[in-house]
C-alpha positions, 0 to 999 in steps of 0.5 A: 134843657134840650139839646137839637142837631139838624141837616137841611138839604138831605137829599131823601123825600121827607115821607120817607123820613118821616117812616124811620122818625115815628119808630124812634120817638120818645125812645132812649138814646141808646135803644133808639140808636139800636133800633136805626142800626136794624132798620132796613131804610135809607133814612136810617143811615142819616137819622143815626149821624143826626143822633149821635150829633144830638147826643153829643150836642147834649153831652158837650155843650150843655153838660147832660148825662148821655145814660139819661137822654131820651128822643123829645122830638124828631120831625123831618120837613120838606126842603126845597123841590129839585125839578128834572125833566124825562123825555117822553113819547111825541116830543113831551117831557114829564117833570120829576120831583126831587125832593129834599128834607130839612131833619131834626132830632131833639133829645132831653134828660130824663128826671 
């Protein structure tokens, strides 16, 4: 039994995201909420919502103990590109990618 919670369209690159997902990864719920809240990155903020979602998708909707939840997956994968443009010297422009992240956290119980 698994419980998920996802945002799509979060307006941070995944390569970024995906720093803050390796260090929470088969952690428990309460030690990985621990670790977001002292983690210095702009996806952490995000990615403790997204747990607390998770954890009450779990606790709510499939009746799991929230003292046994435990991070089975969390991946962060890339959403679509939002293009601007800068001007440039000599009448150029340079493009830039904005990148977007579709974020998924799974969490389990423990036996």
């Amino acid at each position: 039994m698994e419980a998920r919670a996802q945002v799509k369209y979060a307006r941070i690159s995944p390569r970024k995201v995906k720093i803050v997902c390796d260090l929470i990864r088969g952690k428990d719920a309460g030690a990985a909420a621990a670790i977001l809240m002292q983690t210095p990155k702009a996806a952490s903020e995000i990615m403790i919502k997204l747990l607390k979602s998770a954890v009450s998708n779990a606790e709510v909707n499939h009746e799991m103990d929230p003292e046994k939840l435990y991070v089975a997956e969390t991946y962060a994968t890339g959403g679509p590109i939002i293009k601007r443009y800068m001007p440039r010297a000599h009448g150029r422009a340079y493009r830039i990618n904005k990148r977007t992240s579709h974020i998924t956290i799974v969490v389990k119980e423990r036996d």
